[in-house]
N, C-alpha and C positions, 0 to 999 in steps of 0.2 A: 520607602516613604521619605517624603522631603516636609519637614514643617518648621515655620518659620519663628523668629522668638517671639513675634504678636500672635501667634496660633495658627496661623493660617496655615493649613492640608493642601502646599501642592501638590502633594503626589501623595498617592492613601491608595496602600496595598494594591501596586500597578505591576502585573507580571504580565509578558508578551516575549515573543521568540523572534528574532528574524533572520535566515537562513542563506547561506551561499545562493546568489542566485534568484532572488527574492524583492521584489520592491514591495512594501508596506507603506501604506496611507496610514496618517496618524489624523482624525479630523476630533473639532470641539472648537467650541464658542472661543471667546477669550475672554484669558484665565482658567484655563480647563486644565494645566498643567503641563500642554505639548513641550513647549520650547527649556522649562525644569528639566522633562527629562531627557532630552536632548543634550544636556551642557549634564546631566551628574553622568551619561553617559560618556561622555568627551573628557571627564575628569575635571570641569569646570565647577560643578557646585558637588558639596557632600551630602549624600542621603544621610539623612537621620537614625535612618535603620532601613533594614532591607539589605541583597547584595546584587549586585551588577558582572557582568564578564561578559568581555570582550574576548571571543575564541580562545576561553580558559583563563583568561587576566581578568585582574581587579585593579579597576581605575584608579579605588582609593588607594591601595599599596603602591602599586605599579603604572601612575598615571602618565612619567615618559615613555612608557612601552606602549600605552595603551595612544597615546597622542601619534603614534609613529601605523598604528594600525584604523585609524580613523581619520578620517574626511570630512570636514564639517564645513556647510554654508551656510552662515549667520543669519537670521533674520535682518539685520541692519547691510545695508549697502557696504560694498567693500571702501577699504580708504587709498581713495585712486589718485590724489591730490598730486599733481606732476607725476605721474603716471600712464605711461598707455596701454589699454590690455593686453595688446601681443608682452609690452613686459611683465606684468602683473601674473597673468597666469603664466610663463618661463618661468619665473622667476618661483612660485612656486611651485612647478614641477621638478626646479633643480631642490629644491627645499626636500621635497617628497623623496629626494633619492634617484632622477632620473639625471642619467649623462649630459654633457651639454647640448651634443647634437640629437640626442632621441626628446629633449624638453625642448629642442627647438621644432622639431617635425611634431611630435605632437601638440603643441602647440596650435600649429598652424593645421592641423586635423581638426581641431576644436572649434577654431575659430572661423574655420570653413564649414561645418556642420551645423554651428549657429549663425550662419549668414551676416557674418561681426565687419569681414572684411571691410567693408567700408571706412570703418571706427576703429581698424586694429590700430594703428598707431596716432589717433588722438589720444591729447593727455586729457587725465579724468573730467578737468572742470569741466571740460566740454561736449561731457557724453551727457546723453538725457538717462532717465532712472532707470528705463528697462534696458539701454547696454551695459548701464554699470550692475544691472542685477543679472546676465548674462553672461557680463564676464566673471562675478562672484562664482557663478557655479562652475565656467572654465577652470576658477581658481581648483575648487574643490574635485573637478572630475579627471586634469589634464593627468596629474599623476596619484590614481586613488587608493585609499590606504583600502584593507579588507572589508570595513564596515564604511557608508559612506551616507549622511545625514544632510536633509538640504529642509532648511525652514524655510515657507511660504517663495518655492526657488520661481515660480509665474510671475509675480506680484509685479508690476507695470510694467510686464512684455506682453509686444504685440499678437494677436491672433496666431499672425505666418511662423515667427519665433516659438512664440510659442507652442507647436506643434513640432517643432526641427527641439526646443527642449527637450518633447516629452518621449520623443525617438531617443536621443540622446542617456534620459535615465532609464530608458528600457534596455541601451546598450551597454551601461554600467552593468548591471544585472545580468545582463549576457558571459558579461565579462568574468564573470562570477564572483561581483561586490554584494554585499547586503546593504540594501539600500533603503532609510524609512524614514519618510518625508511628510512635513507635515505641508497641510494645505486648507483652505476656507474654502478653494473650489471642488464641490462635492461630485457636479456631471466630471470633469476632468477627470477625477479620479476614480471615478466608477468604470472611464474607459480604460483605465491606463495601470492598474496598480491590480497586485495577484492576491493580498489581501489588508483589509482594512479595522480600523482600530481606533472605535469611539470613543473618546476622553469628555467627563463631564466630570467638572466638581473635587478633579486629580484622580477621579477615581476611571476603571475601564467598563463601561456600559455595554459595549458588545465587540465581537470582533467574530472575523467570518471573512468569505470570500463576498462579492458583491451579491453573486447569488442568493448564498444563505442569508444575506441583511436583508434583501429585498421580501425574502418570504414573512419577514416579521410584519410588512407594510400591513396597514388597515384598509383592507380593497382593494381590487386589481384595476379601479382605474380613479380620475379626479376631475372632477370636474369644475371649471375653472368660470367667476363670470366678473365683470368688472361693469359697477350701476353706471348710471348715465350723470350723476349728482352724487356728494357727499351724503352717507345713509339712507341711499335711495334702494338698499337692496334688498328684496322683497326674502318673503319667511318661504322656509321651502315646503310645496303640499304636502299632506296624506301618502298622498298615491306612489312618491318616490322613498323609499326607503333609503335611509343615509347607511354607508359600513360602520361610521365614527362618527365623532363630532367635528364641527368643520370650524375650520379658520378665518376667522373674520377680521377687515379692518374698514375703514369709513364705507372703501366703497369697493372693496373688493372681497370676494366668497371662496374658499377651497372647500368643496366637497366630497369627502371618499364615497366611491360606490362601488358595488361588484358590479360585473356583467351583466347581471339581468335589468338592472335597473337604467343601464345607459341607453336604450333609445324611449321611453319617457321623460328621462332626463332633458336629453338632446332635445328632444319638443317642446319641454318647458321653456329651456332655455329660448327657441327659437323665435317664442309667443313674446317672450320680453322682450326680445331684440327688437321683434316686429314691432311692440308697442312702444320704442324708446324709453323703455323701465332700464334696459341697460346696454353698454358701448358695444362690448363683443363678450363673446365666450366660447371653450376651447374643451375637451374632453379626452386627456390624455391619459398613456400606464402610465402608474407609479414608478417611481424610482428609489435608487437609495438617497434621493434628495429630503422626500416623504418621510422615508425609514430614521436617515439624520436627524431631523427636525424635529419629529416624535419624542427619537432617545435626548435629545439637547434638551427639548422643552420636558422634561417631564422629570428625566434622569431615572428613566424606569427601567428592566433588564439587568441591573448589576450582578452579573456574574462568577467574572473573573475575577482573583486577586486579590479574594476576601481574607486570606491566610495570611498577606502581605509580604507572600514571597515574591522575587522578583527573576523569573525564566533568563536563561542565557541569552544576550544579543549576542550572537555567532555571526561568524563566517565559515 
């Protein structure tokens, strides 16, 4: 547990595992306590109570051993000021312990897998936000310690990049790093990550493969309609059965439904379209976007971590 001298519970009995070989999603709002327990993990802040290990060590005793076993990419932009990433990440790769010619080869493995080349040898001021958040993670992947933590590592890279990223921390993992990352992007990580771990309120609201989250959703599918006008969106009939209660804003509707009720549904909607009552609408499955949203809004499911013990981050 992490609390702070005005009271505030960032982390309240938060226990999670994550394992050689492993990429773990950490999602939650903000303020939900991700990036706390990221840095009391790295040895940057002190839990309050609770205990933490890193592959057998404790941060708090043993925080230069634990700094030597962990890879951390900050939420904040790395500081590239007269800087150009092919230095930036060498530079810590020699830091991490690698020779000078294997920090220079894989270096330039890095920055060929993220498609950097371009911008390897501009200095910082010059890159835009997403190569300098590309080569942050270069920083943290070129030489990685056992355990390796990347906050919000997308955050203004492009589509294409973004994709050679999330190859990238799939090959950390390969490599057999423990890898757990927090992110806002819920689809991404429903593709990409082996399991996931919802933070609301510092406390862990569920945790499961995407699978298992998904079975909690309210209906197997949703139905989506956007009015033609602010508040123009009509009440839903009798005849369709909702799974939940649906989400509303001026002028757009989420509605859970099962299967059976989707093609009355789909005709409702069609009648409105027909009658310009609304723009379009859309009838998709659920996802764990559904499933997030539920647990964020509600902070229903608290499970885990009620003892306030806190499980081994391993390697």
């Amino acid at each position: 547990m992490k609390c702070y001298r005005d009271g505030t519970r960032a982390n309240d009995g938060v226990s999670l595992h994550v394992g050689a070989g492993e990429v773990v999603g950490l999602l939650g709002h903000n303020g939900a306590g991700k990036t706390t327990l990221i840095n009391q993990v790295a040895g940057l802040v002190l839990p309050t109570s609770g205990s933490i290990r890193v592959d057998g060590c404790d941060p708090v005793a043993e925080p230069a051993r634990v700094r030597r076993m962990v890879s951390v990419m900050p939420q904040a932009h790395a500081p590239l000021a007269g800087v150009t990433p092919r230095q930036a990440v060498r530079t810590m790769a020699r830091i991490r312990g690698l020779d000078k010619r294997t920090a220079a080869a894989r270096t330039g493995e890095v920055l060929d897998a993220l498609d950097l080349g371009e911008w390897a040898d501009t200095v910082g001021e010059r890159l835009s936000g997403g190569v300098r958040r590309l080569t942050a993670f270069g920083m943290a992947a070129a030489g990685p310690g056992r355990v390796v933590m990347l906050d919000e590592p997308t955050n203004d890279v492009d589509p294409v990049r973004r994709r050679l990223l999330w190859e990238q921390i799939r090959q950390l993992a390969d490599r057999g790093c423990a890898v757990l990352l927090v992110t806002h992007n819920v689809i991404e990580a429903e593709r990409s990550v082996d399991r996931i771990v919802v933070l609301g309120s510092g406390r862990v609201l569920a945790e499961g493969t995407v699978a298992q989250l998904r079975s909690r959703a309210v209906g197997e599918l949703r139905l989506e309609l956007t009015a033609a006008s602010p508040g123009g969106l009509p009440d839903l009939p009798d005849h369709i059965p909702a799974a939940g209660p649906p989400l509303r804003s001026s002028r757009r509707l989420a509605l859970p439904l099962d299967s059976a009720a989707a093609a009355p549904a789909l005709a409702w909607a069609q009648r409105l379209r027909d009658a310009g009552e609304i723009d379009e609408f859309a009838l998709v499955p659920v996802g764990l976007e559904d499933v997030y949203l539920h647990l964020s809004g509600t902070e229903a499911g608290v499970g885990t971590g009620r003892g306030g013990r806190r499980e081994p981050l391993a390697a």
